[in-house]
C-alpha positions, 0 to 999 in steps of 0.5 A: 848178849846177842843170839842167833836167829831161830827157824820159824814156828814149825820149823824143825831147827826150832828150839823146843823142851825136846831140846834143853841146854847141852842136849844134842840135836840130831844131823837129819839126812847124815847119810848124804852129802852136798850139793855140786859135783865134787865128791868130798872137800878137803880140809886143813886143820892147825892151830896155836901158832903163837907168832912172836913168842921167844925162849928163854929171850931169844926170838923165833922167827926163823923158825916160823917163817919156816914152818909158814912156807911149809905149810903155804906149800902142803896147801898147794900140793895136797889141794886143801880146800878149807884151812881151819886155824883154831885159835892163838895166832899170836902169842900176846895180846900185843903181838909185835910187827914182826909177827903181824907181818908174818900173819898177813904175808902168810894170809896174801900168799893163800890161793884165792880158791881155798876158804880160810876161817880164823877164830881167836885164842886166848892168847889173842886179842879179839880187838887186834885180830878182828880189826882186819875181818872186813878187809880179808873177807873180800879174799875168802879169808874169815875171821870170827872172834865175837861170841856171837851165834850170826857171826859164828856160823858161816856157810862156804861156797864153791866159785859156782856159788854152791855151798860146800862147807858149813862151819860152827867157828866159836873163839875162846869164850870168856865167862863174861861173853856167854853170861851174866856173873851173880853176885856172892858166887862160889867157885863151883856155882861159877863153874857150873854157871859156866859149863851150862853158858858154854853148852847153851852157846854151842847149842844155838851154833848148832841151831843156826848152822841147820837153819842156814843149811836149809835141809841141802846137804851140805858137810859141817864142821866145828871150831873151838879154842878150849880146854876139854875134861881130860885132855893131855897137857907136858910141863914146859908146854906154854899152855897158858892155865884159864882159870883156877879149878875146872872152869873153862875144862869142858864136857866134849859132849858140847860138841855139835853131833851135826859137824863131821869134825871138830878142830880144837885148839888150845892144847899143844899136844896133837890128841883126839877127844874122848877117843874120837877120831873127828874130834881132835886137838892138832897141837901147836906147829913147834914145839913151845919149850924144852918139855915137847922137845921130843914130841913130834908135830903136826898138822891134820888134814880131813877128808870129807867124803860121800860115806859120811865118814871123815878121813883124817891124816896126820901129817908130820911137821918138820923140825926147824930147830932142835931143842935138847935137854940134858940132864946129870953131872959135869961129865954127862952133860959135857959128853951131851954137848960133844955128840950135839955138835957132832951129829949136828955135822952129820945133818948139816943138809937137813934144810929145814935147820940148816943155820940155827944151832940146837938149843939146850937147856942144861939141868946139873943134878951132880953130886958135887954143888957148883958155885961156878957152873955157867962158868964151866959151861961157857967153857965148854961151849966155847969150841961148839959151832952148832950147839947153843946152851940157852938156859941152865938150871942148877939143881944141886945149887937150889937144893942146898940154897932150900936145905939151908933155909929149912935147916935155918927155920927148924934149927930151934927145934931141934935136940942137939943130938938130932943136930948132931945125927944130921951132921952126921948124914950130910958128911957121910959118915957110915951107919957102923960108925954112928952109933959110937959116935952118938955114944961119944957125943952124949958123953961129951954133950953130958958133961958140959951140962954138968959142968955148967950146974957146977 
């Protein structure tokens, strides 16, 4: 595997014992800033927009044309000099037109004055996404999706030809890209093999980045498309899992002491690491399924200044679609649905869903089993104008659908009287009554086994 190049015999960026694997080297001059005139850079930090994905088969598209006009006008209003995009541009390896065309009117509609870095994901294809790097670095776009130390470290110059930006950019690393796999691994000899790879990879970033700067005081910052030990995950949040166990889940204490911020990508819930404000995931910009339908998104914007301490400002996404669920009996969800529509009347000026209708994912808990369920909820959508039923789940049906199967495998097993005491539960028969009945029950059960010996 290629690395980065190394300082000079002397030089203080060179690696020493000082400086094993995972070690942090210590920023020099960290009190300073940069070079030029300006007293701070601004950055833009969002990630895992995963262009082309659908729910439940239905596409999205208009929702994130929406959200890339919108963030195409943060940019310009709040004069964002950098935009990091921290991994999963795509939601496939094999993105369709759709979502390319979105991607790269996106990129042209950027000013020319705002510095732009891309890393890949792992839901990207480093192939795809990186075919283009060449072409868009001529409009200060860079896209780095190599694990390679050269390509990962980038200085950003203002139009004066000044450095104002360092930045550490590293795609999602597969295990194959940082080492060389030993025959007969176990699975915790793997993982160990790999937590040390990606930690000797962030080092020499770390390495090359404090060479490049050159001792000019220049502000750093760091990219990364990972799952880190401890970091939140929801249910129905798309976050694809990376492997089996711990592998892939990182330390963050791999992260470079000398960037002034980290931005994550991977996970979908915005959060900082280890309680750190400058090492942060942003989370996606919509919500992937029905399990965030509740949870804001957002975009971060950090602000580099002369005290060394970066200002970030989470800035809320706007909602482009509403995603509802609703949970309980008939009578629950028909109520659900009528206020949907309702309050989906009241709201109408909202521009950002002017249009498309909530979706809602139905999750039937009644008591009741209903064979004909999607039948009663296609009646009473067939009224609603604003409100979309996409998926229903029914829960009761699948729980008596699994008791039967597990009544079919245990039936052998069972005494008749136990047979008989779980008929008796399953048709609510009141606990004063069981026990005559039981009694009843083992007089019957008797006799026929004494007339059988007759």
């Amino acid at each position: 595997m290629r690395r980065g190049r190394k300082g000079e015999p002397g030089d203080s960026t060179s690696p020493s014992p000082e400086h094993p694997a995972g070690q942090r080297i210590q920023a020099h001059n960290r009190n300073q800033y940069m070079d030029g005139t300006t007293d701070r850079i601004r950055i833009l930090h969002t990630s895992d927009w995963h262009l082309g994905r659908q729910l439940y088969g239905r596409r999205r598209t208009g929702e994130f044309e929406a959200f890339l006009a919108w963030l195409l006008n943060l940019i310009e209003q709040e004069r964002i000099q950098a935009l990091l995009i921290s991994g999963d541009i795509f939601d496939t390896t094999t993105p369709g037109s759709t979502a390319q065309r979105m991607y790269y009117d996106f990129l042209g509609k950027l000013p020319k004055s705002c510095h732009t870095v891309i890393i890949s994901g792992n839901h990207d294809s480093p192939t795809l996404l990186g075919a283009s790097s060449s072409l868009l670095r001529h409009f200060n776009i860079h896209v780095v999706t190599d694990a390679i130390v050269d390509n990962e470290t980038l200085i950003l110059s203002d139009a004066t030809g000044k450095p104002e930006l360092g930045v550490i950019a590293v795609p999602f690393l597969h295990d194959r890209d940082i080492r060389i796999s030993q025959e007969n691994e176990s699975l915790a000899d793997k993982d160990h093999a790999y937590q040390e790879a990606v930690a000797q990879h962030f080092l020499e970033a770390e390495r090359q980045i404090i060479h490049l700067t050159g001792g000019r005081k220049v502000p750093v910052v760091c990219m990364a498309h990972l799952f880190t030990m401890g970091a939140i995950t929801v249910e129905g949040d798309g976050v694809r899992d990376l492997s089996v166990g711990s592998l892939s889940h990182v330390q963050s204490s791999i992260f470079p002491s000398v960037a002034d911020y980290t931005a994550l990508g991977h996970l979908h819930v915005p959060q900082t690491v280890g309680g750190q404000e400058s090492i942060r995931y942003c989370g996606s910009p919509i919500p992937m399924g029905f399990g965030e339908a509740n949870r804001r998104k957002q975009v971060c914007i950090v602000d580099l200044s002369r005290d060394d301490v970066p200002t970030v400002k989470s800035v809320p996404v706007p909602i482009f679609r509403k995603l509802v669920q609703l949970k309980g009996d008939l009578k629950h969800i028909q109520d659900g649905l009528s206020k949907l529509e309702a309050d989906s009347h009241k709201s109408e000026s909202d521009t950002y869903v002017q249009g498309r209708p909530t979706w809602v994912e139905i999750n039937y808990d009644g008591e009741e089993i209903l064979e004909d369920l999607q039948q009663r909820v296609d009646q009473m959508t067939r009224p609603l104008t604003s409100v979309e039923v996409v998926a229903i789940r029914n829960h009761r049906k699948a729980q008596a659908i699994l008791r039967q199967q597990e009544d079919a495998r245990t039936l052998e097993s069972l005494t008749p009287q136990e047979v008989f005491a779980r008929c008796m539960e399953e048709n609510g028969i009141i606990l004063s009554q069981r026990k005559e009945l039981s009694a009843a029950f083992d007089e019957i059960y008797h006799s026929i086994l004494t007339a059988d010996e007759e």
